[in-house]
Short mmCIF file of the C-alpha atoms (twelve columns), coordinates in Angstrom:
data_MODEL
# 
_entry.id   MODEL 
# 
loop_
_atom_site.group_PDB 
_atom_site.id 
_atom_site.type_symbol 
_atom_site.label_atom_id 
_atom_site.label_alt_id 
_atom_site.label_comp_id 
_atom_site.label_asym_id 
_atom_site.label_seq_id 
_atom_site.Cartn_x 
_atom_site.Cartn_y 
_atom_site.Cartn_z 
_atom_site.pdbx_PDB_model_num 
ATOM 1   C CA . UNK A 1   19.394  16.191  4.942   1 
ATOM 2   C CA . UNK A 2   22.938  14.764  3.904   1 
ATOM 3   C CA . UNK A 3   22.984  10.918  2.997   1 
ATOM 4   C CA . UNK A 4   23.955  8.893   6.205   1 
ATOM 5   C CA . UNK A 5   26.389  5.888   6.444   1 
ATOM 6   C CA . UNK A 6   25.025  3.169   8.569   1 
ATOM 7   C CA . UNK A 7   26.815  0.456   10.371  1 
ATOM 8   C CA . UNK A 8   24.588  -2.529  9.177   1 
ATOM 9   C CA . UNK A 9   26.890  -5.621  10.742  1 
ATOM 10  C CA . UNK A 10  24.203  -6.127  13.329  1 
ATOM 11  C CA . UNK A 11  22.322  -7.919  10.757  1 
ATOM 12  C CA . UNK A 12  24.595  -10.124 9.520   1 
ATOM 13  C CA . UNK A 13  26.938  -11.004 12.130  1 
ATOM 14  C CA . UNK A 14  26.578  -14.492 14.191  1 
ATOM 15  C CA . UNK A 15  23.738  -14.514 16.737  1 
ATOM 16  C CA . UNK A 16  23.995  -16.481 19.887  1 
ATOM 17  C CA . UNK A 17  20.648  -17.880 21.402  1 
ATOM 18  C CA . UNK A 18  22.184  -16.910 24.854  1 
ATOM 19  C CA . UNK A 19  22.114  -13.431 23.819  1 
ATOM 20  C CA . UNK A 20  18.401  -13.903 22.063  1 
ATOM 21  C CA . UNK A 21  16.859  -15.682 25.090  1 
ATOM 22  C CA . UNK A 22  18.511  -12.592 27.206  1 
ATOM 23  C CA . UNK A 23  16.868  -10.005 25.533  1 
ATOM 24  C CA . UNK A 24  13.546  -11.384 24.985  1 
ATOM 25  C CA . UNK A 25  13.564  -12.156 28.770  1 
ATOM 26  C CA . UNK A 26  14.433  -8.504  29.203  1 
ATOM 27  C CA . UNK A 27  11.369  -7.384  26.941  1 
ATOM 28  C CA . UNK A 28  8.960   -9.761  29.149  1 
ATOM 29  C CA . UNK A 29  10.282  -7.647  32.419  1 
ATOM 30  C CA . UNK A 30  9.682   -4.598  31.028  1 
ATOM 31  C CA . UNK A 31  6.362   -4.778  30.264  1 
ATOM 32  C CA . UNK A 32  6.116   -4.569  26.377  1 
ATOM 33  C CA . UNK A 33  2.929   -6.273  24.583  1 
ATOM 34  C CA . UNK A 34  4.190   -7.736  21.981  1 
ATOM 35  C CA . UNK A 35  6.620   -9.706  24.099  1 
ATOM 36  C CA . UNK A 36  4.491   -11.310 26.382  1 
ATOM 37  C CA . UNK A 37  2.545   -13.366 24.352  1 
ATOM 38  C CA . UNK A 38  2.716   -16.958 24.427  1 
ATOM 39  C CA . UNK A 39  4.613   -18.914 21.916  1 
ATOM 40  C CA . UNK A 40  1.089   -19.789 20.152  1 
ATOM 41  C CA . UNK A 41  -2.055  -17.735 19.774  1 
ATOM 42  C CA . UNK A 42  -5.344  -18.732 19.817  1 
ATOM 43  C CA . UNK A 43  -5.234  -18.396 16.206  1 
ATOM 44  C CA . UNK A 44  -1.959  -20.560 15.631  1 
ATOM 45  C CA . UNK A 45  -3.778  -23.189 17.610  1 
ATOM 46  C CA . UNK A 46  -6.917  -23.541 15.956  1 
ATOM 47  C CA . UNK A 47  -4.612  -23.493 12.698  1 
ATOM 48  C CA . UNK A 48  -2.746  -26.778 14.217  1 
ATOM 49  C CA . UNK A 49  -5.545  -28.350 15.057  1 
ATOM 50  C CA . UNK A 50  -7.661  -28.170 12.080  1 
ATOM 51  C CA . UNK A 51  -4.460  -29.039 9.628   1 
ATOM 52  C CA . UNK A 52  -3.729  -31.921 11.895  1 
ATOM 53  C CA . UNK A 53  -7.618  -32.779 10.428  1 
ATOM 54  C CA . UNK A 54  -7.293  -32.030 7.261   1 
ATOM 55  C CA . UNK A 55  -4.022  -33.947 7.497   1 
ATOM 56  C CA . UNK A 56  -5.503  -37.041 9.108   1 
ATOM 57  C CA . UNK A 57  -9.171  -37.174 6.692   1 
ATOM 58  C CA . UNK A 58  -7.352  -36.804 3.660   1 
ATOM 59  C CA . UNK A 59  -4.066  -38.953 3.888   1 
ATOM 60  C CA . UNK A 60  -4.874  -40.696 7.569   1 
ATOM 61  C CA . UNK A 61  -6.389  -43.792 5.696   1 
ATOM 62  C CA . UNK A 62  -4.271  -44.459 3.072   1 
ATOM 63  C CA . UNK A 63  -0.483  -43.956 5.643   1 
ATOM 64  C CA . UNK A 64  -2.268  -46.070 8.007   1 
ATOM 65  C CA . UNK A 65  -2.950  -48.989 5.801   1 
ATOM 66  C CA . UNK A 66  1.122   -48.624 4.472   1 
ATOM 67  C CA . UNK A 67  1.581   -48.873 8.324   1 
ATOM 68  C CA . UNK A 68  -0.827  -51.485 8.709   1 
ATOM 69  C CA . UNK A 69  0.223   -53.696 6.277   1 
ATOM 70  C CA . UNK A 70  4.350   -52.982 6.024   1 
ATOM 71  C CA . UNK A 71  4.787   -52.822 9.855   1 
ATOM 72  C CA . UNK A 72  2.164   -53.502 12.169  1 
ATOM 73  C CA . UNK A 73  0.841   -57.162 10.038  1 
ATOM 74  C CA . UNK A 74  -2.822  -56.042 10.121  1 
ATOM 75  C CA . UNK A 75  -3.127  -54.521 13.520  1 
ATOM 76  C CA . UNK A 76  -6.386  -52.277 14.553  1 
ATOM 77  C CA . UNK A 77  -6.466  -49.291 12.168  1 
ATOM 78  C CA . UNK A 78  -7.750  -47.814 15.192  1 
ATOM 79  C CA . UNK A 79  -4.339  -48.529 16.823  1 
ATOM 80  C CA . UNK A 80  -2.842  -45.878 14.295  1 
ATOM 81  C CA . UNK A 81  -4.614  -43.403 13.749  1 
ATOM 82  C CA . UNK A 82  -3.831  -41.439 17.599  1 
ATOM 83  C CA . UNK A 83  -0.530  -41.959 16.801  1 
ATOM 84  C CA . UNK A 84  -0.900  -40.134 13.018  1 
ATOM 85  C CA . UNK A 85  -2.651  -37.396 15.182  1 
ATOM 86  C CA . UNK A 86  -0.039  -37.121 17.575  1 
ATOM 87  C CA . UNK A 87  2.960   -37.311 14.984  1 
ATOM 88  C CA . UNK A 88  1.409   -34.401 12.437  1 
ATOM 89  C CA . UNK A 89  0.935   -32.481 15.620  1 
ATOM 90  C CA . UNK A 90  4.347   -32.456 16.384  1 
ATOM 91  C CA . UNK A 91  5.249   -32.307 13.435  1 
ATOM 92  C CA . UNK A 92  3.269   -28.684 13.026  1 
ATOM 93  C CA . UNK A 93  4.105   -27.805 16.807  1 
ATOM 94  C CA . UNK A 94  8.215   -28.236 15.650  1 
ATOM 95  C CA . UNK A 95  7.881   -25.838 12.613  1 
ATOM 96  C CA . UNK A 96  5.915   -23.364 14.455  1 
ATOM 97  C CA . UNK A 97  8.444   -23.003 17.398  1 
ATOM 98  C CA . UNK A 98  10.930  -22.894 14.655  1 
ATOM 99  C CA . UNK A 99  9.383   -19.973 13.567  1 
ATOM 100 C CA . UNK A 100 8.863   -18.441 16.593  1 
ATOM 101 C CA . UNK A 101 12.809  -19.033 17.449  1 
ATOM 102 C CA . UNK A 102 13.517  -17.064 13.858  1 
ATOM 103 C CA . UNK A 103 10.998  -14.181 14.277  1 
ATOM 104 C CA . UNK A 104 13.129  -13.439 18.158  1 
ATOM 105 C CA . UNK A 105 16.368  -13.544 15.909  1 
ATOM 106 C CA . UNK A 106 14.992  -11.506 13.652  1 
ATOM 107 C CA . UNK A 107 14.015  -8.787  16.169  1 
ATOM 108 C CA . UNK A 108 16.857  -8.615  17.769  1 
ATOM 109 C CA . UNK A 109 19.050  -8.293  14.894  1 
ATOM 110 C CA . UNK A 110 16.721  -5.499  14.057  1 
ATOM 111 C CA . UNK A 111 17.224  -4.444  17.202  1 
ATOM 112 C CA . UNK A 112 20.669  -4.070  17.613  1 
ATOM 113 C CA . UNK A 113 21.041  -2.265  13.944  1 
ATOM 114 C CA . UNK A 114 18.742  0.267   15.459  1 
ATOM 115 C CA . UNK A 115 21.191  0.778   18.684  1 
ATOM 116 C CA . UNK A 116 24.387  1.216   16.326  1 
ATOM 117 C CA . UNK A 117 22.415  3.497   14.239  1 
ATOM 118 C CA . UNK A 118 20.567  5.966   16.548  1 
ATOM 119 C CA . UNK A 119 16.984  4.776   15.529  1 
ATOM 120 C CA . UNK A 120 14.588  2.568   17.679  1 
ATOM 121 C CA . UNK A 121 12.989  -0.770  16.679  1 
ATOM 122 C CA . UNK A 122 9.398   -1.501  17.323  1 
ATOM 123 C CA . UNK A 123 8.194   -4.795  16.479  1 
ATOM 124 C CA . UNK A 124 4.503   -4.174  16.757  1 
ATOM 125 C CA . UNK A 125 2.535   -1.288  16.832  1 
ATOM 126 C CA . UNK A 126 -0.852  -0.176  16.208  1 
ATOM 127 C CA . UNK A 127 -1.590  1.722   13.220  1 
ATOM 128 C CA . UNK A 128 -0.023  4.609   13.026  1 
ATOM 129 C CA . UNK A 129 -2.289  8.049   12.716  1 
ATOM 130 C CA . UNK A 130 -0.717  8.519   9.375   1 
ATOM 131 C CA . UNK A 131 -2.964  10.366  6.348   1 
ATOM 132 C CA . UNK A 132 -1.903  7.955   3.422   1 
ATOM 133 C CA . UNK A 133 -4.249  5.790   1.587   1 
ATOM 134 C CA . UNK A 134 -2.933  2.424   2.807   1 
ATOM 135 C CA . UNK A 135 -3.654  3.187   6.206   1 
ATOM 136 C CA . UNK A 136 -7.267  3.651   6.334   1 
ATOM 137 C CA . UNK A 137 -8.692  0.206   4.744   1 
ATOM 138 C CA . UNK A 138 -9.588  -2.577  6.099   1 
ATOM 139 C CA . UNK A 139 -9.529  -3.850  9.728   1 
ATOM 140 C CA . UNK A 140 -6.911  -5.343  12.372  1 
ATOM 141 C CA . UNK A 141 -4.309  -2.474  11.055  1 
ATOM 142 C CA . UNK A 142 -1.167  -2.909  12.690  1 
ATOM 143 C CA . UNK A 143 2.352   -1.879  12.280  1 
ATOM 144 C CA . UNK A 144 4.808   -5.147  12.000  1 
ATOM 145 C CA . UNK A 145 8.660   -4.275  12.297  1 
ATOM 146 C CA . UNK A 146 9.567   -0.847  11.455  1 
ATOM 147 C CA . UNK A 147 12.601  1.670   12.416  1 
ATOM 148 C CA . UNK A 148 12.014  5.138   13.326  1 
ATOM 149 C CA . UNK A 149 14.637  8.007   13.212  1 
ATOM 150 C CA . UNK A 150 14.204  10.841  15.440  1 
ATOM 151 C CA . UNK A 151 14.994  14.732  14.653  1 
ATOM 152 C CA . UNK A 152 13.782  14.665  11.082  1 
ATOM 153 C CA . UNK A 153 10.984  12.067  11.258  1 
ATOM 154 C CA . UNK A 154 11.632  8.922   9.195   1 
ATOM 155 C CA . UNK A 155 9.638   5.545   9.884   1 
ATOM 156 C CA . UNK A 156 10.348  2.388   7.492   1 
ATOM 157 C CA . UNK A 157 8.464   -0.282  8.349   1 
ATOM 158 C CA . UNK A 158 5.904   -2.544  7.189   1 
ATOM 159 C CA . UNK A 159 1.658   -2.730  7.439   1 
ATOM 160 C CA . UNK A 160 -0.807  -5.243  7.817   1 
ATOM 161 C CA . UNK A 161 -4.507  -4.887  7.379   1 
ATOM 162 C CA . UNK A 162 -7.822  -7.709  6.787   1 
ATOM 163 C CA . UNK A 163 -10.255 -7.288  4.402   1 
ATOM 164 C CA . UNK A 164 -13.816 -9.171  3.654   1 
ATOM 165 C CA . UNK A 165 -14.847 -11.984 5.641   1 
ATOM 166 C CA . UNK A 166 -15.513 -15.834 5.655   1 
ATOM 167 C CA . UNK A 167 -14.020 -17.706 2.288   1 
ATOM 168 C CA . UNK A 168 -13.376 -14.109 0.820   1 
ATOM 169 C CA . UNK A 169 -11.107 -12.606 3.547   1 
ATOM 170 C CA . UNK A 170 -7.788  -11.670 2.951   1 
ATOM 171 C CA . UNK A 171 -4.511  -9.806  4.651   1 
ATOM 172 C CA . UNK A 172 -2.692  -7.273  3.128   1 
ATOM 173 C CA . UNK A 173 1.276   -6.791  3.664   1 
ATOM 174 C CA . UNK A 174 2.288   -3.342  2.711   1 
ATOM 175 C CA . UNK A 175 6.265   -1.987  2.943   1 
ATOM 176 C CA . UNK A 176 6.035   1.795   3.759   1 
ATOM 177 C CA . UNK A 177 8.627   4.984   4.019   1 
ATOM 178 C CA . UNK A 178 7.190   8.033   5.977   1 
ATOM 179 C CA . UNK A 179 9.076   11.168  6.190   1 
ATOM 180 C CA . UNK A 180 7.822   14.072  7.795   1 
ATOM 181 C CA . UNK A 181 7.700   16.917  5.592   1 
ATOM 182 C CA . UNK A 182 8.089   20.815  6.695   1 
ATOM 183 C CA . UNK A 183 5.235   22.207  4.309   1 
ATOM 184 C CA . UNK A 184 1.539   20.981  4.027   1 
ATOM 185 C CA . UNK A 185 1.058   19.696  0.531   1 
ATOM 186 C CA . UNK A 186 -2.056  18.707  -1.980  1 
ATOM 187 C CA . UNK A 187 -2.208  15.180  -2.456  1 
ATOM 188 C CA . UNK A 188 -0.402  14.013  -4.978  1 
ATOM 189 C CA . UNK A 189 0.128   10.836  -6.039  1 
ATOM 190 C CA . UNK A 190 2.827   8.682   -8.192  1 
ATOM 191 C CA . UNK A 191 1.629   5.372   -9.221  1 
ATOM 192 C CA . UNK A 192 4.626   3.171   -10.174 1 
ATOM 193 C CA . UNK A 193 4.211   1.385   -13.547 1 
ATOM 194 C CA . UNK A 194 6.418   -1.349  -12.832 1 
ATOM 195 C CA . UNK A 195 4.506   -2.816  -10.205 1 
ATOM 196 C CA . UNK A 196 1.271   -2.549  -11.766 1 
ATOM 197 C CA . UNK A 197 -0.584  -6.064  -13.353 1 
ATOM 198 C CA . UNK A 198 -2.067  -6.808  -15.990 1 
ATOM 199 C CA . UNK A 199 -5.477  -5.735  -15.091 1 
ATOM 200 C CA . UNK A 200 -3.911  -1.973  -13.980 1 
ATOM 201 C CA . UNK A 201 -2.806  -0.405  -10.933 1 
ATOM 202 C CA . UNK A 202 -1.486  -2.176  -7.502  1 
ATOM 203 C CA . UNK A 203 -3.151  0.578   -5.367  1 
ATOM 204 C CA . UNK A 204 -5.358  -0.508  -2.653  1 
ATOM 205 C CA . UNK A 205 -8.378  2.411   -4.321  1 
ATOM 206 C CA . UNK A 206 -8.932  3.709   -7.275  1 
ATOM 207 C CA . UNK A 207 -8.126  7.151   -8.612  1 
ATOM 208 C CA . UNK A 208 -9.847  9.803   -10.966 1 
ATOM 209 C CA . UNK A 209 -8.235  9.355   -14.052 1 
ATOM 210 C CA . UNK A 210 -9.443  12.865  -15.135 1 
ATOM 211 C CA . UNK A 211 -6.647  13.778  -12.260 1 
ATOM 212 C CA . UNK A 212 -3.988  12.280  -14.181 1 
ATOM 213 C CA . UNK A 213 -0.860  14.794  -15.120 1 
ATOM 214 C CA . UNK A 214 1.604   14.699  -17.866 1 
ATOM 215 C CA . UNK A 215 4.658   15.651  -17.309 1 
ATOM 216 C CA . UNK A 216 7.638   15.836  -19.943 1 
ATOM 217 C CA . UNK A 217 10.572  13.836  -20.562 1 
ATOM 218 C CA . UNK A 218 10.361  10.094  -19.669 1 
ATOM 219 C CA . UNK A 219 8.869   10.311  -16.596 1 
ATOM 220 C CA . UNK A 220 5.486   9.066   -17.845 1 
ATOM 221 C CA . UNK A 221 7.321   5.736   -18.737 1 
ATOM 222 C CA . UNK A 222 7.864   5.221   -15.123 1 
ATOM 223 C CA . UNK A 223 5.406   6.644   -13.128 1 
ATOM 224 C CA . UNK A 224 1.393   7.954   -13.539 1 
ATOM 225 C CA . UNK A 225 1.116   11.411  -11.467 1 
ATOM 226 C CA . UNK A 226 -2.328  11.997  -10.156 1 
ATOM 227 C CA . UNK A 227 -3.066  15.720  -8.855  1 
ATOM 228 C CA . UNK A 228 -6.057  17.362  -7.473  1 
ATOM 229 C CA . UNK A 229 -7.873  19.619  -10.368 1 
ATOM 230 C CA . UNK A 230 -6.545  23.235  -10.653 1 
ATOM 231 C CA . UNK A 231 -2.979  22.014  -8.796  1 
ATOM 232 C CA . UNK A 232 -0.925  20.950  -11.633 1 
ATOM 233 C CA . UNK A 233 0.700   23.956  -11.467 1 
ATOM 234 C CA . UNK A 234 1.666   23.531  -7.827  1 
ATOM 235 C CA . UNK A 235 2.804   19.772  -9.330  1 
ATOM 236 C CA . UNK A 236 5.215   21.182  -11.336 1 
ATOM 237 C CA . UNK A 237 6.514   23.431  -8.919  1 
ATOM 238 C CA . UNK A 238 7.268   20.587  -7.013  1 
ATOM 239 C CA . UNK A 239 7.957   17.954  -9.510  1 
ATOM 240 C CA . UNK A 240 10.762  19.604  -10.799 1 
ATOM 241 C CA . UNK A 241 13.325  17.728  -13.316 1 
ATOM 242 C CA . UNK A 242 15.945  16.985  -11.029 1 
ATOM 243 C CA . UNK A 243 13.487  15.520  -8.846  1 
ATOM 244 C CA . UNK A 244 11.696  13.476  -11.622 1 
ATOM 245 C CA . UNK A 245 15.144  12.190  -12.202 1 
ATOM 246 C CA . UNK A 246 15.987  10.915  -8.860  1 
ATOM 247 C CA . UNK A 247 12.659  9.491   -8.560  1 
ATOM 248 C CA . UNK A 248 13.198  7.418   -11.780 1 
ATOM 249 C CA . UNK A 249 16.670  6.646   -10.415 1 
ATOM 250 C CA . UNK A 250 15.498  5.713   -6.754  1 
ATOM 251 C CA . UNK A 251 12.182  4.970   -6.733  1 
ATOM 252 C CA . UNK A 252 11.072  3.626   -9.732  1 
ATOM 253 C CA . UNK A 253 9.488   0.245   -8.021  1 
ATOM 254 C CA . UNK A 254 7.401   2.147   -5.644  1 
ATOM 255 C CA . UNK A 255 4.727   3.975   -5.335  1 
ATOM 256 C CA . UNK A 256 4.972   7.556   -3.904  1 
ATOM 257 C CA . UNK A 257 2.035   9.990   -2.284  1 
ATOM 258 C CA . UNK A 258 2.319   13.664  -1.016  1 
ATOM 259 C CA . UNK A 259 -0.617  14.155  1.483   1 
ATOM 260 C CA . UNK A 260 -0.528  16.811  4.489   1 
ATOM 261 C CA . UNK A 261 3.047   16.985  5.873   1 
ATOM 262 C CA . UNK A 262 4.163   14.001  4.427   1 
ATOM 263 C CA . UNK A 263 5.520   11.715  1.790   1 
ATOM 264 C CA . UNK A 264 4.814   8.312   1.761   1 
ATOM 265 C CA . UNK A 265 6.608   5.684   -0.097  1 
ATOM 266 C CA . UNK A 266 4.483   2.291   -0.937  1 
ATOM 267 C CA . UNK A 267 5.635   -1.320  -1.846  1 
ATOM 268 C CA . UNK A 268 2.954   -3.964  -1.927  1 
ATOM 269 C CA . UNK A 269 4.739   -6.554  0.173   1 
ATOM 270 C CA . UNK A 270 6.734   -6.581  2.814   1 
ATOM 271 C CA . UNK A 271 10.124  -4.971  2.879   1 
ATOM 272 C CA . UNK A 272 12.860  -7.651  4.204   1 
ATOM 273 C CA . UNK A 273 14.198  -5.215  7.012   1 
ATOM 274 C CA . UNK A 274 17.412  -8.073  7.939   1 
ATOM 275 C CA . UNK A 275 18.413  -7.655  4.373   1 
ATOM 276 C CA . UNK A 276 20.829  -4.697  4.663   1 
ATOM 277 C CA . UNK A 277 20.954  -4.319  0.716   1 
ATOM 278 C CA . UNK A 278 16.913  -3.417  1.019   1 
ATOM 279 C CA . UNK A 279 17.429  -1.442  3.754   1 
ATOM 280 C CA . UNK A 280 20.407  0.485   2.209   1 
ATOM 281 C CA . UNK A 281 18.536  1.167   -0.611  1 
ATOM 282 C CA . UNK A 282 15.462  2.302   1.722   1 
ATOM 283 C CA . UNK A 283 17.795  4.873   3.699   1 
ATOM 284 C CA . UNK A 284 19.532  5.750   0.118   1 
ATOM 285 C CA . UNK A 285 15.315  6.528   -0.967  1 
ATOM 286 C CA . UNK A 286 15.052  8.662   2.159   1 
ATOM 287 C CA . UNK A 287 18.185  10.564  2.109   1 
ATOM 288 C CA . UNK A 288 18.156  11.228  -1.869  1 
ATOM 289 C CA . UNK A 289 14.171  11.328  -3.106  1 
ATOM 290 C CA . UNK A 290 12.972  12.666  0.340   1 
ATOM 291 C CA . UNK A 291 15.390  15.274  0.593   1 
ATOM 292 C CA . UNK A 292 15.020  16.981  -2.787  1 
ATOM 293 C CA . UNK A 293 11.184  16.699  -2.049  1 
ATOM 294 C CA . UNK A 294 12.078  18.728  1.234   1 
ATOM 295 C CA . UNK A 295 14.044  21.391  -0.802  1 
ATOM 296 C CA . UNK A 296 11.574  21.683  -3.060  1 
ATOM 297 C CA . UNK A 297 8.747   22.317  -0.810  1 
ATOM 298 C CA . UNK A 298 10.489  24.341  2.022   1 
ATOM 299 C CA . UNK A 299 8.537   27.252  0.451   1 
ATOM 300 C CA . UNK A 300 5.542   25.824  -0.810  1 
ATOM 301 C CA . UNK A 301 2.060   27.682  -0.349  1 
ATOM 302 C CA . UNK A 302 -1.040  26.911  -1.799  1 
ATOM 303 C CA . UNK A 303 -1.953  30.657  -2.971  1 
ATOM 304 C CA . UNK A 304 -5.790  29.795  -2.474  1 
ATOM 305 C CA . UNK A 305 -5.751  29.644  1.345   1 
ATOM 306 C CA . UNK A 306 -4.401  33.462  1.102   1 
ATOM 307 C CA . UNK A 307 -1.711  33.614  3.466   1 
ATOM 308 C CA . UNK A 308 1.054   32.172  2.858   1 
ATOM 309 C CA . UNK A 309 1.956   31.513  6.805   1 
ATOM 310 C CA . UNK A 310 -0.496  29.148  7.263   1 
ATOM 311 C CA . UNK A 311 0.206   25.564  6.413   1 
ATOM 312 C CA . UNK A 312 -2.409  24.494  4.985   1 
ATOM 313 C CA . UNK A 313 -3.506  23.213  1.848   1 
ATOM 314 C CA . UNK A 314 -7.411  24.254  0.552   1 
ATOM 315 C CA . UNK A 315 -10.254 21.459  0.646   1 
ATOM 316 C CA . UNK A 316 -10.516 21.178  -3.099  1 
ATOM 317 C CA . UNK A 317 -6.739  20.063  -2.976  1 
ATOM 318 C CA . UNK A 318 -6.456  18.424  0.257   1 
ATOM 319 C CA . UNK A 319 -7.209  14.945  -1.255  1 
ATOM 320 C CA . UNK A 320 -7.639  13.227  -4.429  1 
ATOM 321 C CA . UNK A 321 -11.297 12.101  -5.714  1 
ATOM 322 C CA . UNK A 322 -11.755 7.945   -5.872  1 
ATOM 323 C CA . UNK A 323 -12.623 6.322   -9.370  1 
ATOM 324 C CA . UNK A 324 -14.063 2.952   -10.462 1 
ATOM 325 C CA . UNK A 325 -11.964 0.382   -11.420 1 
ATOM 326 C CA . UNK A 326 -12.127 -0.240  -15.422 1 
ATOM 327 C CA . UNK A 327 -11.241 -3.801  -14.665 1 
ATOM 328 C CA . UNK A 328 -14.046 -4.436  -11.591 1 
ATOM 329 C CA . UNK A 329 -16.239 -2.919  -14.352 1 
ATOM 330 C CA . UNK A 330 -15.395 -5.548  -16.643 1 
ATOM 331 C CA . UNK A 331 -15.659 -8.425  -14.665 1 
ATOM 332 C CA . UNK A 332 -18.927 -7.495  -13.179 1 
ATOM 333 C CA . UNK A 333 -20.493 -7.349  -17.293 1 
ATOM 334 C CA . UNK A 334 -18.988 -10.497 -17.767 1 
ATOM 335 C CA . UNK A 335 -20.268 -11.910 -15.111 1 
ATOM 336 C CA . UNK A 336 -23.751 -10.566 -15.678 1 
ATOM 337 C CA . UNK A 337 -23.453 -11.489 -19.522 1 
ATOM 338 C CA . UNK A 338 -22.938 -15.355 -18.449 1 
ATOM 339 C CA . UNK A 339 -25.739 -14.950 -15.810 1 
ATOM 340 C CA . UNK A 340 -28.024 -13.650 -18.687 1 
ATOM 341 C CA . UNK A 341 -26.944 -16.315 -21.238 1 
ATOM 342 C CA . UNK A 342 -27.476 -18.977 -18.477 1 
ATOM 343 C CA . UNK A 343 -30.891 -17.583 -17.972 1 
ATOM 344 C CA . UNK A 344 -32.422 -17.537 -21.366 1 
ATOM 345 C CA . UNK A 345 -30.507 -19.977 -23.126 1 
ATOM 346 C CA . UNK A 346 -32.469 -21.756 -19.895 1 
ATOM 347 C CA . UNK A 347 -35.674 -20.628 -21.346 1 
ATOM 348 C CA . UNK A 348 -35.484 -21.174 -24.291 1 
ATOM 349 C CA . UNK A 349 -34.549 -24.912 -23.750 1 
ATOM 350 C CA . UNK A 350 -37.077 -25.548 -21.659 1 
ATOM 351 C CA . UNK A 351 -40.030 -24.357 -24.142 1 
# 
């Protein structure tokens, strides 16, 4: 797969909202979902409305007494306070629509890169029926602004998933790379180092460590190679130097997993698609990385399914076994500890 040259002007040069409004009508007449909703959803009005709230509860008494007092000489509180309402409103209506007016830019720069560059733009999609680990947690999985190549599959995109509920619930914005591979492979995965924290990896699950594969050179350094047990052999028949050295070279922020007929490259935000120097360097990931990883697995066969015509990797390699989290661990004793120090010290007080 030889290293293509883009045309990326499309999202750079000077947009006029003539030519916005245009297409965005034309996306409305055709039909597509993510184009015909309103300016605000439900959601983005419940969020006005209760900051308007918190807005007026928390600050309403003390700008209406300024107003009171510096402009109004002593008027009716009761005379300011609608007009507070209706003046953070606004206020959070303007920035919204703002918003709204960027996000259509946005897409259609995005859009017009893809026309240039024989790819398509989606901005919305469900989740994809992809086998990598990010896209099977949570809830509300959806596919926000990717670019998909045709011939030799390539998507590069971001994903968006919820997890827990009430005070605890939180989204997740994932940047991903999927290239469609030739040859089913085990599931193997490279866990950047450079992205990790302080309290260990960035993945959304935890792995084995028992799966954990050393490989020589520096490559250790960079990344943390997880196999299935009884494959590191097939790891190192596709792991080969040259492709440890482009990964280090390429792909050292990210995170990387082999699963089925795929590879999968991870960031855990969002990649800045408009930003043709992160989507250069994408491409430059896909056209370098992916296609050594396609060389070297053209002939790949996992000798324990027998035959080496059928593309398909055993069960005992077909996935990678979960861990616990050394750091959950942690924080669950500690948190038991104080619980049981509270609780006797309690005790013993009270005797």
């Amino acid at each position: 797969m030889p290293v293509r040259t883009l045309d990326y002007s499309a999202l750079t040069a000077p947009v006029a909202r003539a030519d916005v409004a245009a297409w965005r009508a034309r996306a409305r007449a055709s039909g597509r979902p993510w184009a015909s909703r309103g300016v605000f959803s439900l959601g983005s009005l419940i969020g006005i409305g209760l900051f308007a709230l918190i807005f007026l509860f928390v600050f309403g008494g003390v700008f209406a007494s300024f107003v009171v007092d510096a402009v109004l000489d002593r008027q009716p509180i009761e005379l300011v306070l609608p007009s507070i309402i209706v003046i953070v409103i606004a206020v959070v209506t303007l920035v919204a629509a703002r918003s709204q007016a960027g996000r259509w830019q946005r897409w259609f720069r995005l859009d017009r890169f893809a026309a240039a560059n024989g790819l398509s733009f989606r901005p919305m999609d469900a989740a994809p029926d992809y086998p990598g680990e990010i896209f099977h947690i949570g809830r509300n999985q959806q596919v926000v602004e990717h670019l998909v190549a045709s011939g030799r599959y390539l998507d590069i995109g971001n994903f968006r998933y919820v997890t827990g509920s009430g005070k605890s619930q939180a989204t997740h914005n994932w940047g991903f790379v999927a290239l469609r591979l030739d040859r089913a492979m085990p599931n193997i995965v490279l866990d950047a180092r450079s992205n990790n924290s302080l309290f260990g990896s960035n993945l959304p699950v935890t792995l084995d460590r028992k799966q954990i594969l050393r490989l020589e050179g520096d490559f250790d350094q960079h990344f943390t190679l997880y196999c299935p047990a009884e494959y590191e052999r097939d790891a190192l028949y596709i792991f080969t130097p040259d492709l440890m050295a482009l990964l280090i070279d390429e792909a050292s922020p990210f995170d990387v997993e082999l699963i089925d007929q795929w590879m999968f490259v991870y960031a855990s935000r969002p990649f800045q698609l408009t930003d043709p120097v992160v989507l250069q360097r994408l491409f430059t990931i896909a056209d370098t990385v992916g296609a050594k990883a396609l060389d070297q697995t053209e002939h790949y066969a996992d000798e324990r399914i027998g035959d080496p015509a059928v593309n398909l990797v055993a069960p005992q390699g077909a996935r990678l076994k979960r861990g616990f989290s050394v750091a959950g661990v942690v924080v669950v004793a500690g948190l038991v500890a104080f619980w049981g120090w509270n609780f006797f010290s309690g005790m013993f007080l009270s005797r």
